[in-house]
N, C-alpha and C positions, 0 to 999 in steps of 0.2 A: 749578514747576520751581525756582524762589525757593531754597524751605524745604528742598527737596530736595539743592540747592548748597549752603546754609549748614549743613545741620544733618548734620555731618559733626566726626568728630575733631578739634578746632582746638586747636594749641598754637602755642608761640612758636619761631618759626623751621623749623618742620614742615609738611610738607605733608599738610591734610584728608587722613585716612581711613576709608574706604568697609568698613563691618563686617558687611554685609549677611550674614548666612546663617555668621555664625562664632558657632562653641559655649562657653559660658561657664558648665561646671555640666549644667544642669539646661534652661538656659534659652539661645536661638538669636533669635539679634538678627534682629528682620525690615525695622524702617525707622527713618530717625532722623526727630525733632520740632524744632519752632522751641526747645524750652524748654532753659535751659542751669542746670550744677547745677556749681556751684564750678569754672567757665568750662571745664565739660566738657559735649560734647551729650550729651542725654538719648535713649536708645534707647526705642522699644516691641522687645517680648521676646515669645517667647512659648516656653514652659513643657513639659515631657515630658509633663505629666499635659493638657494644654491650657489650661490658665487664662493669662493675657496681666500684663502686670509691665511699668514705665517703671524704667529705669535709667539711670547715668551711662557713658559709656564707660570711665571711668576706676574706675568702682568693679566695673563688669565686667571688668576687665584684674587688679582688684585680686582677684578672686574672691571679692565681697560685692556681691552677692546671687549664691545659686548655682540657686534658684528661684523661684518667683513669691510663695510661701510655703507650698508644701504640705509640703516636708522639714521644718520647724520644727513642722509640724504633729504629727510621728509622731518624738519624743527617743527617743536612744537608753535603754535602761532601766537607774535608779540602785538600787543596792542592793538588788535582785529576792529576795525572799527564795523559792528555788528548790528548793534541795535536790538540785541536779546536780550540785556539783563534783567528785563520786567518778564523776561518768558517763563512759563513754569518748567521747562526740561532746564532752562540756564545751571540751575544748580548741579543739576545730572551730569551734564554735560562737566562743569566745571571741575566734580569731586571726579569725574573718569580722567578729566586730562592731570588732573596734578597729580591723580594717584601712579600714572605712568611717565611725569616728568620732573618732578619736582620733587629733586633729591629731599627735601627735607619734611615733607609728608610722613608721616607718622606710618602706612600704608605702603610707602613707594617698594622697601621690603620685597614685599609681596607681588607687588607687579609690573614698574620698570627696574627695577634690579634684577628679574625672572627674565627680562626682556618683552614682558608683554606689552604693549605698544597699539597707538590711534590708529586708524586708518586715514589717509589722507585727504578722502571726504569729510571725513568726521573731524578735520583740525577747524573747521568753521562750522561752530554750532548753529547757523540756519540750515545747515545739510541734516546735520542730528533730529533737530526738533522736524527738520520735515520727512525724515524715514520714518521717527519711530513716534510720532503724534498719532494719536491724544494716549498719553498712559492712561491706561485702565487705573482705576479704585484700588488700593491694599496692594498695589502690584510695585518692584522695583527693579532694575535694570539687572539684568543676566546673561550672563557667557555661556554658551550654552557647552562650549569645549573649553575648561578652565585651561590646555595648555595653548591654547590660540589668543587672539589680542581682541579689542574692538572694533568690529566691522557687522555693515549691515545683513551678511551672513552668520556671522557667528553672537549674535545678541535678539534679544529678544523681553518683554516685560513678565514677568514671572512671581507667586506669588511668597514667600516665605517659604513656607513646606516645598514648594516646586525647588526653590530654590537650595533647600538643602537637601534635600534626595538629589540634585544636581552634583552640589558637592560631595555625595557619600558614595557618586559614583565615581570619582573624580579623586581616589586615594591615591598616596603616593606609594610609589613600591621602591625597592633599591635592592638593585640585581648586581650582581659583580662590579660595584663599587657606583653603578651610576644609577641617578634618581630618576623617574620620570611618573606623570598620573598613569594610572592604570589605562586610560584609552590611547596613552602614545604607547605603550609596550602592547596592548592586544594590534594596533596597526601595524607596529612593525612584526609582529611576527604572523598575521593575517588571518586571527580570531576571533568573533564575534566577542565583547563583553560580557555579555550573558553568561558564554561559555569560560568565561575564565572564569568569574564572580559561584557560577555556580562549582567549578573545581578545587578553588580555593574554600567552599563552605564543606566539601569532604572531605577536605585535611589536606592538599597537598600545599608543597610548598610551592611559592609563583613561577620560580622559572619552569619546574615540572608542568604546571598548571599551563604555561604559554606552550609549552616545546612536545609535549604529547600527545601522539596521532589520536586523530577523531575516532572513539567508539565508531567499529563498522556494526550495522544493521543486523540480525541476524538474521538467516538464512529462511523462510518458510518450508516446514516441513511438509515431504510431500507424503 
């Protein structure tokens, strides 16, 4: 209980904070340790892909480290000699990788700061343009689980309206201090979305809405 009390956010004039199950990247802090790293506590983490990573609170707040080391593992790709840039996906392709590597994208915010991330077929846009060829008319590229990254499972061409009923399904909630879209909290607690969206449309509030047993059926009378 000790280690448990101490090993908690400690600054000057602040009060310890408790970071349990908050998102940083890639990686979600599960408990803190006695070890302290430039008189910050040192978290154990653990990682989207599962691998485990000790960090400092404060260099998790700083967003370094944003995984355990797998992202470092798979760089974005320099100077590809390709032969795509007359192709009509190149652009696609191109606003998806800088929006996920390229700190200085206007965009990155939103999606390599979150930790969303290429797949590593898709760091060579001849693999891109030959999954998802020929875009359909009026259509542009979508996620179809806004909290996952680009991959040929999780993308698809989608219209505008498709695509915002995408994202209106895809709200954020923020539960005892951690964020996540509404489809990673109905997974973790093993709800259909429907069933939360319509729980929350009767008033309650979300974690009631995730944590409350299923209406049972009622009985037929005999």
């Amino acid at each position: 209980m000790e280690g448990s009390c101490i090993a908690l956010i400690m600054a000057k004039g602040k009060e310890p904070v408790d970071i349990t199950g908050r998102r940083y990247g890639l990686l979600v802090a599960l408990r803190p340790t006695a070890e302290r790293r430039w008189n910050s506590v040192v978290w154990e983490c653990v990682c989207d892909c599962g691998g485990k990573k000790l960090a400092s609170a404060g260099s998790l707040r700083r967003g370094t480290p944003k995984s355990c080391g797998c992202a470092a593992q798979v760089p974005p790709p320099i100077n590809i000699k390709h032969g795509m840039a007359g192709h009509p996906l190149y652009k696609t392709w191109e606003g998806m990788m800088a929006r996920c590597y390229n700190k200085g994208n206007k965009d990155f915010y939103l999606y390599g700061a979150r930790g969303i991330q290429v797949c590593e077929r898709w760091h060579d846009p001849r693999n891109f343009a030959k999954d998802l060829s020929p875009r359909p008319d009026g259509h542009t590229l979508d996620r179809i689980d806004n909290s996952r990254g680009y991959s040929p499972d999780n993308c698809r061409w989608a219209t505008a309206m498709e695509q915002h009923a995408n994202k209106r399904s895809n709200k954020l909630f923020t539960i005892n201090g951690e964020t996540m879209h509404q489809r990673e909290w109905c997974r973790r607690y093993g709800i259909p979305v429907s069933t939360f969206t319509n729980r929350l449309s009767e008033g309650l509030e979300p974690l009631t809405a995730l944590t409350m047993p299923s209406r049972r059926p009622r009985k037929a009378i005999q």
